[in-house]
C-alpha positions, 0 to 999 in steps of 0.5 A: 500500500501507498505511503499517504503524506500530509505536508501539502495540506498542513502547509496550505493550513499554516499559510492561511492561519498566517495570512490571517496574521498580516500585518502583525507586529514581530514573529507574530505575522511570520511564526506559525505558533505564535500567529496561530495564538494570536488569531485565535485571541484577535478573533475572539476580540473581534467577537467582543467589538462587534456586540460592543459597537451597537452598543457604542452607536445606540449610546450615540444616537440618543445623546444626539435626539436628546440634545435636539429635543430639549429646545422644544421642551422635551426629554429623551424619555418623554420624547420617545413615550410621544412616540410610541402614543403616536404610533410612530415607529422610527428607529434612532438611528433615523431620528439622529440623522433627521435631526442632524440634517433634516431639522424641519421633519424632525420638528414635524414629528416632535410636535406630533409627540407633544399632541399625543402627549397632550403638549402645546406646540412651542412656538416664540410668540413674542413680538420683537422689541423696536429700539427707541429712536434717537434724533442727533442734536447738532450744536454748531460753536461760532468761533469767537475774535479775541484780539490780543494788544501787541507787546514790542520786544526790547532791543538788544544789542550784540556784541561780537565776541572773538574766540581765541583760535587753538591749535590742534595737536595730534594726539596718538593713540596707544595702538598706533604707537604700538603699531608703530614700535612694532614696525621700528622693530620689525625693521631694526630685526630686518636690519639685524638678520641682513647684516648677520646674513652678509657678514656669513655669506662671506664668511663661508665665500673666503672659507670655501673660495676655491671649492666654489672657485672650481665649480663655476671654473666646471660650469663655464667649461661645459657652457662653453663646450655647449656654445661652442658645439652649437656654433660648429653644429648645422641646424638639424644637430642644434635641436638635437644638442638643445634637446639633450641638455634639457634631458641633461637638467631634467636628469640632474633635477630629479636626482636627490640631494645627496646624489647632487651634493657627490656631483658638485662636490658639497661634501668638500664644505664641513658647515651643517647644511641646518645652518646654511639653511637657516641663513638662506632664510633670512636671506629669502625673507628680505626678498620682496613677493614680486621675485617668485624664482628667488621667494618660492626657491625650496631650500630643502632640496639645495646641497650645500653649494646651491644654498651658498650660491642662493644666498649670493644671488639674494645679496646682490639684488640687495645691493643692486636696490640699495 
């Protein structure tokens, strides 16, 4: 015999119990367990509500006709014992909507309450009371002349009187006399560090003249080594020996310090390179912003020859303005 299985049928149950479940908060619309509980309880809440709700209206429907009754001096209980003598059978639900929004029907069917309790009509049969009538009193005023008599003031007479004229001093105020005590001292500073700065650079020039000597001797060399081939060379090679320096340069500006230092021989020179440095920036701070080669130079990246060359260009342009 055939073994018979039921997971079909038992998952078609579980997803209906938990499509019931919709919109359920936490495991309570995904676990079967816990949406089987809570339908179960929602239903029976449900059941609740439903006998609830007819109550909750009918409340509401006899609130609204008693209010509507009470203008025509009624109550609800009395209201609705009219009713019943009249033999007029309406539900509340109906009378509520009436009165809400068909107030003249329901004034019709209260004033059949009231003749089958025995009940006059209420009607407002008091005449409106007509306000006095006032009549307005215009009093016109005639202005009146008064002539006052004329009173002639005494002359007086005015002397000039001369002021004695003050000459104005100028005053200082304490921030402009700091500002400029600060200015004089920036100056004298200025002064000082220029004065350092030259005193040094010629110092270091007669302490290493003939290492610095022996370099620009190796620079004019191959100046006029460049120079003197191009004068030799025809058009085509000029190009070529142009292109080739440039390669030159571009080669040497992308090697490190130390590798230039070994080329121009700055190891020969036994000052710190710190305190070369430091003087080049005194020297770079005297320089004015519209020189951008020297004022933008990068004084990390010089060897010890370059900084002390740096520092001669400076000092000439100095004295060049002086």
């Amino acid at each position: 015999m055939a073994r018979i299985k039921f997971g079909k049928v038992t998952r078609a149950r579980r997803k209906r119990w938990i499509k019931r479940a919709k919109g359920y908060y936490g495991t309570k619309k995904s676990s079967y367990k816990k949406a089987h509980e809570q339908v179960v309880r929602s239903m029976a809440y449900a059941y609740i509500g439903r006998k609830q709700k007819k109550r909750d209206f009918r409340q509401l429907w006899i609130t609204r006709i008693n209010a509507a009754v009470r203008p025509f001096g009624l109550s609800y209980s009395r209201f609705m014992n009219g009713l019943k003598k009249a033999n007029i059978d309406i539900n509340r639900k109906m009378l509520s909507e009436l009165a809400i929004y068909n107030a003249d029907e329901f004034a019709k069917i209260v004033n059949l309450a009231q003749s089958a309790l025995g009940q006059a009509t209420t009607k407002s049969t008091a005449k409106p009371v007509e306000a006095p009538v006032v009549k307005k009193v215009i009093i016109e005023a005639k202005p009146v002349k008064v002539e006052t008599p004329k009173v002639e003031a005494p002359k007086v007479e005015t002397k000039k009187v001369e002021t004695p004229k003050v000459e104005a001093k100028k005053v200082e105020t304490p921030k402009v006399e700091k500002a400029k005590a600060e200015t004089k001292k920036v100056a004298k500073v200025a002064d000082e560090n220029e004065v350092d700065t030259h005193d040094y650079l010629a110092e270091m020039e007669a302490k290493y003249a003939a290492e610095l000597a022996k370099q620009e001797e190796a620079e004019r060399l191959e100046r006029e080594a460049h120079e003197k081939a191009l004068a030799e060379a025809k058009e085509e090679e000029k190009e070529k020996l142009i292109q080739a320096r440039a390669a030159a340069k571009a080669k040497k500006a992308e090697m490190s310090t130390q590798e230039r230092a070994k080329l121009d021989g700055s190891d020969s020179i036994s000052e710190p390179r710190s305190e070369l440095q430091k003087h080049a920036n005194k020297m770079r701070s005297l320089v004015e912003a519209k020189n951008k080669t020297l004022k933008e130079a990068n004084l990390r990246d010089m060897t010890k020859k370059e900084l002390i060359k740096y520092m001669r260009q400076v000092a000439d342009i100095i004295k060049t303005k002086k």
